[in-house]
C-alpha positions as CSV (number, residue, x, y, z in Angstrom):
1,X,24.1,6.8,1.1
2,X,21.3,7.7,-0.8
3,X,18.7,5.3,0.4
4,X,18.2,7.3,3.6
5,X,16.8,10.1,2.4
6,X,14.5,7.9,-0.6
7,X,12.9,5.8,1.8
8,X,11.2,8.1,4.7
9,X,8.8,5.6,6.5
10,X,5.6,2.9,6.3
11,X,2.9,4.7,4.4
12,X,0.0,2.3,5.0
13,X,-0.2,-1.6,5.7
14,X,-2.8,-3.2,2.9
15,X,-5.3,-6.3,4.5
16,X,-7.8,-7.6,2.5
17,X,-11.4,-7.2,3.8
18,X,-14.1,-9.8,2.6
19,X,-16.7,-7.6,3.8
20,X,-15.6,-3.8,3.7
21,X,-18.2,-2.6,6.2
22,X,-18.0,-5.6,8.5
23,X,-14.1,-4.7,9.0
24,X,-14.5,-1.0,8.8
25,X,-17.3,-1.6,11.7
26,X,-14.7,-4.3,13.4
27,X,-11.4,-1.6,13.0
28,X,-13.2,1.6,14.5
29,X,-15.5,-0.1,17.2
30,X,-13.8,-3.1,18.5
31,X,-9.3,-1.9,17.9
32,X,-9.8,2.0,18.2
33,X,-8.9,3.0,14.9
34,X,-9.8,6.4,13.2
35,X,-11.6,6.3,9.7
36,X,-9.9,8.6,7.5
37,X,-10.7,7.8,4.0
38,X,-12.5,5.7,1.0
39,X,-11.4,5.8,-2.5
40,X,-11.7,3.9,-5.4
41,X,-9.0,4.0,-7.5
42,X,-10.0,1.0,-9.7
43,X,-12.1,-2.1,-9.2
44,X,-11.6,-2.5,-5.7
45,X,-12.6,0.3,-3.0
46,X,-9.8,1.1,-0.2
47,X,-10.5,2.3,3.2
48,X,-8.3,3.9,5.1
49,X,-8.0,4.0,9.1
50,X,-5.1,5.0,11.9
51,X,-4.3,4.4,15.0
52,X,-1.1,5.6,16.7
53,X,0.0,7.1,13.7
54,X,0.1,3.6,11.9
55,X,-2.6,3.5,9.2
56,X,-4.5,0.7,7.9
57,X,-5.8,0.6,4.4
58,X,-8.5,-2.1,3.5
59,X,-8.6,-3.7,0.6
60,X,-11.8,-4.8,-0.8
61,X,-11.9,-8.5,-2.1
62,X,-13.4,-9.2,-5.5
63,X,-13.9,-11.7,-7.7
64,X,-13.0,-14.9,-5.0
65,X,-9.4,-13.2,-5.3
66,X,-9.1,-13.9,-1.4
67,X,-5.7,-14.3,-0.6
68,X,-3.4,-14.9,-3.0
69,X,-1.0,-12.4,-1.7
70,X,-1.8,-13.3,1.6
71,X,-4.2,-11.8,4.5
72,X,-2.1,-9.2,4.7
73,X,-2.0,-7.5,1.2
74,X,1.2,-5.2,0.9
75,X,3.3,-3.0,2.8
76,X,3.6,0.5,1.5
77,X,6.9,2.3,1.8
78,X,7.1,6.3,1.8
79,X,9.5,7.5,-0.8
80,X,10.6,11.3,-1.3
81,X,11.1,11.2,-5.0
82,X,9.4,7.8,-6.5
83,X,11.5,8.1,-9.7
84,X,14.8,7.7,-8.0
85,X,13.6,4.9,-5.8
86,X,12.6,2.7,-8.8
87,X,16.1,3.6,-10.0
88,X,18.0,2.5,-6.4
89,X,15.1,-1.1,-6.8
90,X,16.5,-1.5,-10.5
91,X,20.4,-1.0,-9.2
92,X,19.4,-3.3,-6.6
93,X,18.3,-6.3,-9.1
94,X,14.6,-5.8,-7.7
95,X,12.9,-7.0,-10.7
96,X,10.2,-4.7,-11.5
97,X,6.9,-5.7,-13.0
98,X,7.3,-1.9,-14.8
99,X,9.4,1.1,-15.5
100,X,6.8,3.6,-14.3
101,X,4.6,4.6,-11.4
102,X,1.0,5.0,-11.5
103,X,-0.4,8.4,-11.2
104,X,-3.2,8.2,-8.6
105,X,-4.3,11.8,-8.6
106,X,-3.2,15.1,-6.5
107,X,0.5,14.5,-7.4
108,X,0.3,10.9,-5.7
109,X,2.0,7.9,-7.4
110,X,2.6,4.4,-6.4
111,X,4.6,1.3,-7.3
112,X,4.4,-2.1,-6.7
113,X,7.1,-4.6,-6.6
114,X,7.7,-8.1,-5.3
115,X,10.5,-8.6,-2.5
116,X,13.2,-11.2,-2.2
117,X,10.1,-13.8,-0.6
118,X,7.4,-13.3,-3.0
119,X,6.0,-10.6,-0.7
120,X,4.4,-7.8,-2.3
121,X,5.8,-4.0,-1.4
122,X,4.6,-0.7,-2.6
123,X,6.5,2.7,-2.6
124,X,4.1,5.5,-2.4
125,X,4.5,9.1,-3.1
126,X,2.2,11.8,-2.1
């Protein structure tokens, strides 16, 4: 079947940081982590961090928009071919707030989408 080679592991896990330095500071100093990376993309900065090969991306909170996904923002799925795997959600019934990815630069794209809970998911190709 297909989805085996579409879906090839957890990219990042997304929490929400009310203070980006103060959990930056809390992730490297106090669990271990690595920083990697900053970006940002849009309105909100991301930082990224690993540990153990899991990676963590921070997600800066604006606006009083604290958790209405949920402490835990999204989990990113790694996807060989983003296209297709928008295809396999639509076979699926996975409603899908759009037909295409965004482009984030470098040949990178993402997707988000809602699960069968509410929960939000993003594929991620880069």
């Amino acid at each position: 079947m297909e989805t085996t080679t579409l879906f090839t592991g957890v990219e990042h896990i997304g929490i929400k940081a009310l203070d980006m330095e103060t959990a930056i500071r809390f992730y490297i100093e106090v669990l271990g982590f690595k920083f990697s990376h900053r970006i940002k993309p849009g309105e909100v900065e991301l930082a990224f961090l690993e540990l153990g090969g899991t990676v963590v991306e921070l997600v800066e909170v604006v606006d009083g928009r604290r958790f209405e996904d949920g402490v835990v923002n999204h989990l990113a799925l790694r996807v060989v071919d983003i296209f297709k795997a928008i295809e396999h959600l639509k076979q699926h019934q996975v409603e899908v707030p759009s037909s295409e990815p965004m482009d984030i630069g470098e040949g990178r794209y993402n997707f988000f989408f809602r699960g069968p809970s509410g929960e939000k998911l993003e594929l991620y190709q880069g």
